[in-house]
DRENSEVO-105315 format. One record per residue (C-alpha): residue in three letters; x, y, z; residue number from 1. Coordinates in steps of 0.001 Angstrom, whole numbers, plus 500000, padded with zeros to 6 digits. Layout:
% residues N
rest,x,y,z,nr
Ala,X,Y,Z,NUM
...
END
This chain:
% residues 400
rest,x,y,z,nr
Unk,186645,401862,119022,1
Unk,184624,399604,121373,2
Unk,182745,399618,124338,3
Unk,183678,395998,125511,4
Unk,187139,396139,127709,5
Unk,189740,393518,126189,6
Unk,189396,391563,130036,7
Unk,192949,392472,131180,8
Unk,194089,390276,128187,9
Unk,197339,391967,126585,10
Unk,197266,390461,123216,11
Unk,194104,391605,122224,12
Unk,194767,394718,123924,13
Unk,197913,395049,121340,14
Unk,195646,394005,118500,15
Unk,193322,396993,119269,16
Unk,196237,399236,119128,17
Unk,197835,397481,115929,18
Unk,194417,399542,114248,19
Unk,195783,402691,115446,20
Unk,199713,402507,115053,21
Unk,200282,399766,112715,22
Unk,204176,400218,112218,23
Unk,204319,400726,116160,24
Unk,202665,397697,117442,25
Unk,203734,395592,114257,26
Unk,204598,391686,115216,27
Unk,203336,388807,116667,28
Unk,202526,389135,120800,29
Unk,205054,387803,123488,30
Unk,203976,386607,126345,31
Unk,205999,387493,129542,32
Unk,206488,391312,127094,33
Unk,206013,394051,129665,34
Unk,202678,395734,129329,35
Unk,202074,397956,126129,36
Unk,203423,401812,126401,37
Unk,199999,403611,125435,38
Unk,202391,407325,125156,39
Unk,200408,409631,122974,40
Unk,197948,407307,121698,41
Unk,195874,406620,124619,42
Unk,193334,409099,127441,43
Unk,191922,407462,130096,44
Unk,188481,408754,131317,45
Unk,186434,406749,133478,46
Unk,182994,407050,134237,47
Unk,183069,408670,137894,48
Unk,185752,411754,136335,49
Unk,183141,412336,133495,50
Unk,181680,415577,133954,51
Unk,178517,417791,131926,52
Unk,179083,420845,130762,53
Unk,178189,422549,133778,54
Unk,180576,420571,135757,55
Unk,178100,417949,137370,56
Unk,178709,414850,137273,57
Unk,177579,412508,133838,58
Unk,176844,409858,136269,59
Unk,174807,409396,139223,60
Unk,176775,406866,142211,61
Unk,176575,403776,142214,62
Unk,176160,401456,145568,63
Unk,176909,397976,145442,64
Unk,176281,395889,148681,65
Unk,176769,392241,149037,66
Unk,173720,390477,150989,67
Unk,175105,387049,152391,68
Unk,172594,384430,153653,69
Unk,172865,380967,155631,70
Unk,171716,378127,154051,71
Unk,169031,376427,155986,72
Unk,170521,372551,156984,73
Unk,168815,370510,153942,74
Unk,170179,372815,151572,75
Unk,173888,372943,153949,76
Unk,173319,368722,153025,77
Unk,172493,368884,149599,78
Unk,175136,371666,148773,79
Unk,177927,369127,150255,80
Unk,176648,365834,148364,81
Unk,176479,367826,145214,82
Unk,179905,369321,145343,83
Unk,181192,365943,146406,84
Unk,179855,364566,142907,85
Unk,180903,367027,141461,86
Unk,184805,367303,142598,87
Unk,184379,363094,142065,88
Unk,183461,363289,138390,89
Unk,186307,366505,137723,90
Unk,189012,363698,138617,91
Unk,187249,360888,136512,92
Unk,186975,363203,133702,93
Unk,190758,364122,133479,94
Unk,191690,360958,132699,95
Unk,189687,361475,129452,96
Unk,190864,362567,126098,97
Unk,191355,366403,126184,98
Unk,188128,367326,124184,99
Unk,185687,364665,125938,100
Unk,187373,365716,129444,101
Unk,187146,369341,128836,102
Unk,183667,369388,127664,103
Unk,182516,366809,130650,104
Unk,184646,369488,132942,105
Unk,182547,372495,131380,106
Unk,178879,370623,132100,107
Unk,180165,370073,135534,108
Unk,180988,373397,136034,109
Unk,177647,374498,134832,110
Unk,176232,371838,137443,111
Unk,177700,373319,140427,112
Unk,176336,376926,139368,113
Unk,173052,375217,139128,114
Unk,173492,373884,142543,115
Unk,174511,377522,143793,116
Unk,170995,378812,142029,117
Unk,168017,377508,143329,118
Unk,166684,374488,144447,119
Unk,164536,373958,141368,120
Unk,167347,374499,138845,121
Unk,170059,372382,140463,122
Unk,166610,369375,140805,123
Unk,165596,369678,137121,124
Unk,169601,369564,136304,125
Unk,169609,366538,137977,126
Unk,166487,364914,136811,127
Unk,167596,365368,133391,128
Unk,171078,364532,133545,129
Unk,169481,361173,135375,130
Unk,167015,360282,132108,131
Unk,169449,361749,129501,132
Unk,172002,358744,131333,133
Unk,169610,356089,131137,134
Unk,169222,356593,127898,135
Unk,172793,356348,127328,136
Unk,172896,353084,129704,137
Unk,170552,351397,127417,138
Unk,172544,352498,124218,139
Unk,175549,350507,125905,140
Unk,173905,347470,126876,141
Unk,172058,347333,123172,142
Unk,175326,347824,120997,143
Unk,178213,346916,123582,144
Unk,180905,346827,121116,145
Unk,180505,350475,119821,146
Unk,177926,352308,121703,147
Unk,176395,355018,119616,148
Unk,178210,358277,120068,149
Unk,176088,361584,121339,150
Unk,175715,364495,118645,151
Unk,175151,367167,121324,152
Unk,178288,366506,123350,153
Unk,180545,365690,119684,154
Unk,179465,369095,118592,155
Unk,180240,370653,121986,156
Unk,183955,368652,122075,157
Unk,184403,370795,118943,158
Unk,182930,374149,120071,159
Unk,185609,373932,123356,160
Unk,188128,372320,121580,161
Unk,188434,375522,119248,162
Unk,188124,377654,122183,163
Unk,190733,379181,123976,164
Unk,188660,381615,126036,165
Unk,185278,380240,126668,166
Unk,184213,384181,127370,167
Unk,184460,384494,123472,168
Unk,181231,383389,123192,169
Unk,178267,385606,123900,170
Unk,175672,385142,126158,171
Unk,173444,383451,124612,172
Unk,175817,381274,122867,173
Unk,176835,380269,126732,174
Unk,173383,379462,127418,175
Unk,173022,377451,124074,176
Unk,176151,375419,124712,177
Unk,174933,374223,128452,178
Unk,171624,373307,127705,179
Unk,173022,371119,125032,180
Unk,176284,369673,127153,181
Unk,175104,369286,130696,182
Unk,172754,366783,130510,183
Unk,174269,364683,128088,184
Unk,178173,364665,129987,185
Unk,179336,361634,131531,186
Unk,182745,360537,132476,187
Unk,181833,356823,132442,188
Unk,183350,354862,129875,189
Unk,181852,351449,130864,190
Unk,178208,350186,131588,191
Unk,179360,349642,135378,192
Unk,180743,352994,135900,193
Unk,177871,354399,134571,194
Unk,175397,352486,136286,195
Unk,177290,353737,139623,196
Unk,176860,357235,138429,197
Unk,173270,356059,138069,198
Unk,173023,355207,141424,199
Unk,174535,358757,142565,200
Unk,172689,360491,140445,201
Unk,169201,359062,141858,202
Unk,169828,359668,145773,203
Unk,171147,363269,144670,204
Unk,167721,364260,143159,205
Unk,165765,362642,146199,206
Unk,167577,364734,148472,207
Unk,167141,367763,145603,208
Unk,163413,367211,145382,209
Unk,163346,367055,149750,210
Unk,164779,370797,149205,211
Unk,162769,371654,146997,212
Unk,159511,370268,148483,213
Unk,160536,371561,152193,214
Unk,159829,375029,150968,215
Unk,163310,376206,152824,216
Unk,164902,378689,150601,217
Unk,166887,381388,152066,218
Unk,168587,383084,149000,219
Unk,164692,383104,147891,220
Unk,163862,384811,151398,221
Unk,166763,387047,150983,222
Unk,165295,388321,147784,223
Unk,161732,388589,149004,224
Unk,163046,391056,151531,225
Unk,164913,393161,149013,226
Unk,161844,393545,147091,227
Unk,159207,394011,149800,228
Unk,161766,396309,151979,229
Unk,163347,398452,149194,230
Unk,162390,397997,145966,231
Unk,158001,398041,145852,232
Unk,158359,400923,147766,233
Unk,157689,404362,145984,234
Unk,160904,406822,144617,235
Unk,160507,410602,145929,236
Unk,158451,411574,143090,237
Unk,155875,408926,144026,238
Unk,156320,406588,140538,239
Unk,156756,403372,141511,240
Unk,160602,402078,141554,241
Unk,161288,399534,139237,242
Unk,164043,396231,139756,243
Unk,165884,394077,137740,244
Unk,167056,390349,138878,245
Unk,169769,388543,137151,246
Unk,170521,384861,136971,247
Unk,172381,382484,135344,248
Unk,170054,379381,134606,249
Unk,166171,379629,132968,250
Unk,165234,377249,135208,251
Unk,165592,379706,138258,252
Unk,164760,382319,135943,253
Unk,160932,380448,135445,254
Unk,161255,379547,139611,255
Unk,161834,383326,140640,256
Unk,159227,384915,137798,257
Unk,156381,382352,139307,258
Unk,157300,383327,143034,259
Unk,157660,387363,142209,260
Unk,153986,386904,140586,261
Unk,152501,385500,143603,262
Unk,154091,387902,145877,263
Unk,152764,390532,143914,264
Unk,149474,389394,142939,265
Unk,149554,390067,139467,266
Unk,151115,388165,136220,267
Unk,152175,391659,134661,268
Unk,153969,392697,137550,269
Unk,156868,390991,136081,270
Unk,158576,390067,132663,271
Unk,161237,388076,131224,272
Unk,164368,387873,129014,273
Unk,166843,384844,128168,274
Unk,168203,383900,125193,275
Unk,165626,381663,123950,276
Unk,163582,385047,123611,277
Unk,163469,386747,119918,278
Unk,165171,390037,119085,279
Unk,162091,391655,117719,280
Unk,160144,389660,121368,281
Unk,162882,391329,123766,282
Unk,162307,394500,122417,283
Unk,158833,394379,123259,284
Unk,159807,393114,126513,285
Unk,161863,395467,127312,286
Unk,159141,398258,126168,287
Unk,157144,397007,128340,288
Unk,159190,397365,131512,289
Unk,160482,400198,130825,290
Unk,157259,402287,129629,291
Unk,154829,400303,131487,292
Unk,154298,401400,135496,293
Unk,152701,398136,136493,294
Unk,155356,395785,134742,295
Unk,157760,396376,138382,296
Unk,160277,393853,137865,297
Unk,162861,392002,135077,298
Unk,164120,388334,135737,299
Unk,167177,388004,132595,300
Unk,169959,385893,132524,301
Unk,173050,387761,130587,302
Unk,171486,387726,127786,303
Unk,169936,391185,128629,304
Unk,173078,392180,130209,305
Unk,174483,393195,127009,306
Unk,173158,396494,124715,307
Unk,170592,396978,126242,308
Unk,169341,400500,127916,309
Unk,167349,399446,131239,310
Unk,167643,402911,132773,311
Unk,164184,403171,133917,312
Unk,165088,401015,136104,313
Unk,167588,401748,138896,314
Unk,168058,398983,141475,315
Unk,169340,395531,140553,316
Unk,170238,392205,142250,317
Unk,172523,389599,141361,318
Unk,170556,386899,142025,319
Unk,173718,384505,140384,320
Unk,176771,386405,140469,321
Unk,178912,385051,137252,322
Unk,181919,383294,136876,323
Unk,183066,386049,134773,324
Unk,183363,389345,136631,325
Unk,183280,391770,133439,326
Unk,179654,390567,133532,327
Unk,179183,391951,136430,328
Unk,179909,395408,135355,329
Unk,177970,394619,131850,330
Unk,174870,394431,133561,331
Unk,175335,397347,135984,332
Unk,176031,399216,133066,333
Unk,172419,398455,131717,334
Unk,171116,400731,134327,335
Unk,174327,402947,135305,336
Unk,174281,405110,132001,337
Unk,174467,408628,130841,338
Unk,171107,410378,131252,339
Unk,170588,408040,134675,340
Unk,169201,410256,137764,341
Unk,168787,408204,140169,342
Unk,171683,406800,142704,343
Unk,171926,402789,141280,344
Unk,171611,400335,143936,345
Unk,173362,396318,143377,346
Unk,172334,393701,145781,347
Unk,175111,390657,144778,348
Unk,173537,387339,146886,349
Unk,175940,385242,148470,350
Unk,175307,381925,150509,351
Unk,177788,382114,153597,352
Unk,179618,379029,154214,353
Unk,180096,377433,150745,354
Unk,182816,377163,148577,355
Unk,182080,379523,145680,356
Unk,180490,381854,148439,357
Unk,183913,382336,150130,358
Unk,185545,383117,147024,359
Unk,182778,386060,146241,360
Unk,182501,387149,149391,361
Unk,186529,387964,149567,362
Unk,186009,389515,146135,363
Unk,183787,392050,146938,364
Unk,184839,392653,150541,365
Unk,188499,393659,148343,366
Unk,186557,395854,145708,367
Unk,184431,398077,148581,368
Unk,188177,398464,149840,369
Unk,189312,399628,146693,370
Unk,186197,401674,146038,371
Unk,186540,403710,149245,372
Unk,190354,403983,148952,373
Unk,189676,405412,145013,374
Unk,186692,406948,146112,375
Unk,184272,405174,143882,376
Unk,186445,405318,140672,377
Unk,185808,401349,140020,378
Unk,184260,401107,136823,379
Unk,186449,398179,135484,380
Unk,188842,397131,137888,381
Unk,187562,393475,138215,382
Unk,188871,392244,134607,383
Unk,192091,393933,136019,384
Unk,192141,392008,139442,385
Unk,191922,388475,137515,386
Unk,194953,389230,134517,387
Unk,197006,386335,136085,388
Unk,194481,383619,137726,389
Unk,190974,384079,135669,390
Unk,187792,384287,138356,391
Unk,186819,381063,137042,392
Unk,189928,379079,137768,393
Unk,189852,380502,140943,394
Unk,186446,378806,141836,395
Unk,187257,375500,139810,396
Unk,189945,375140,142395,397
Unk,187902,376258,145525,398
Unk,185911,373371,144630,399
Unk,187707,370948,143779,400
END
């Protein structure tokens, strides 16, 4: 019926069903009901069982390995100053109304992803959250009795406010909504609190552009390794091997494309996807990688993790790992695919020693566990693991 798991959520798994069995699974969804009774209805396959008709298997293995890095001490400082904004503005913001909080929550959110990207995304996040707030400042102090109210963050009140699952939206609906919300989000309700922010927000994005100046990036070095030691080296037919690198943010995206070009010495080494790109555009783009032997490497954000067929390709880093762990298995699954010969290779970067690291690292030291103990039959146990606490709660609360 569908190729996108219901994300350990019962009631659409029950709605699913209600297409099959109507008078079965007739009625409205209880919470608390014990899990639905799939007798007779329902065969589970999974990929690593799947044989051809010769009784090989349809797909190749799959290694995933997590590749942790320390961050160097000006990134150590600006990770902790950061985080300390951003737990400060979480408790200002719940004392908002519930669609102004929840949509200042969300930017903040996308903020502290931002800082776990790169030094250039989390310092352009900051730079324009800084203008976007002046700005506002100056629309306070010119009509102090009602200052004018933003479009971008009224429309995104409404998008979240209507949401019960922000992982209905699509990728590139994600991306859409953040660039609108996160510089425009403030908890500041007065002229003084805001000018505080102000003040905040200014000796964050010194200490941001310091990073970023300083040239110490160690996720970046932990990348440059991957590629230079693994992936630009030749497969055993002597065609050279081919890598894709996800993130979340364009901003990294544009950082890591510029960098990879250097390193390789040649603008066509590497091409692009995000969801500002065209359908008709991406499917050039990703003709291009996939036919072309000197295009070596894809920088995407999610919006390429979903329909389409990257098999050419067979290694892959998680540059950003999501806060949504079925996307982690969506883009595997662009290169882990029938007609796939080659053993897939996932690099997930983690930085040691911060808050959202500790949380992935524990993750995926618990699904190599469960991969040996099932030996390798994983294909969509993380949407199963998080059925009671969601992924993202779970790293909301490590930093806060």
């Amino acid at each position: 019926m569908t190729a996108t798991p219901p994300a350990g959520k019962e009631e659409d798994f029950q709605l699913f069903l209600g297409l099959l069995d109507p008078d079965r699974f007739e009625g409205k969804f209880r919470r608390g009901a014990h899990s639905t009774d799939t007798t007779g209805l329902m065969r589970r396959m999974i990929k690593e069982e799947l044989l051809t008709f010769d009784g090989k298997p349809l797909f190749p293995e799959r290694i995933a390995e997590t590749a942790p890095y320390e961050l160097s001490p000006l990134e150590s400082d600006l990770y902790a100053e950061v985080t300390h904004y951003v737990c400060t503005e979480m408790n200002r913001a719940q004392r908002l109304e519930s669609k102004r909080g929840n949509t200042v929550g969300f930017a903040l959110t996308v903020l502290q992803r931002r800082l776990a990207s790169s030094p250039e995304a989390i310092w352009r996040s900051l730079q324009r959250h800084r203008r976007r707030l002046e700005l506002r400042r100056q629309e306070m102090l010119d009509a102090p009795v009602a200052a004018p109210t933003d479009e971008s963050l009224s429309r995104a009140d409404s998008v979240l406010a209507d949401l019960d699952d922000l992982e209905e939206l699509d990728a590139e609906q994600v991306e859409r909504l953040e660039e609108e919300v996160v510089d425009a989000a403030t908890a500041a309700r007065t002229v003084h609190e805001l000018e505080a922010e102000l003040r905040t927000l200014k000796d964050l994005e010194r200490r941001a552009a310091r990073v970023r100046q300083s040239g110490q990036d160690r996720k970046w070095t932990e990348l440059r390794t991957i590629v230079l030691e693994r992936a630009m080296v030749a497969d055993r037919e002597g065609a050279p091997r081919k890598l894709i690198i996800f993130t979340e943010h364009r901003d990294t995206l544009a950082y890591l494309a510029g960098r990879l070009r250097d390193l390789l010495g040649r603008d066509d080494a590497v091409t692009e996807i995000h969801g500002g790109v065209g359908r008709s555009e991406r499917r050039r783009r990703t003709e291009e990688f996939t036919k072309n032997a000197q295009c070596r490497i894809l920088v995407a954000t999610d919006a390429a993790g979903e329909g389409l067929n990257l098999q050419r390709a067979h290694l892959m880093v998680n540059y950003d790992l999501p806060w949504n762990p079925n996307r982690i298995e969506q883009r595997f699954g662009r290169i882990h695919r029938i007609g796939q010969r080659e053993v897939c290779r996932l690099w997930n970067l983690v930085a040691s020693g911060t808050r959202e690291g500790d949380v992935y690292t524990r993750l995926l030291a618990k699904v190599e566990e469960q991969r040996r103990a099932y030996g390798g039959r994983l294909f969509d146990v993380l949407g199963e693991v998080f059925t009671d606490e969601p992924l993202r709660d779970l790293l909301l609360r490590a930093i806060r």
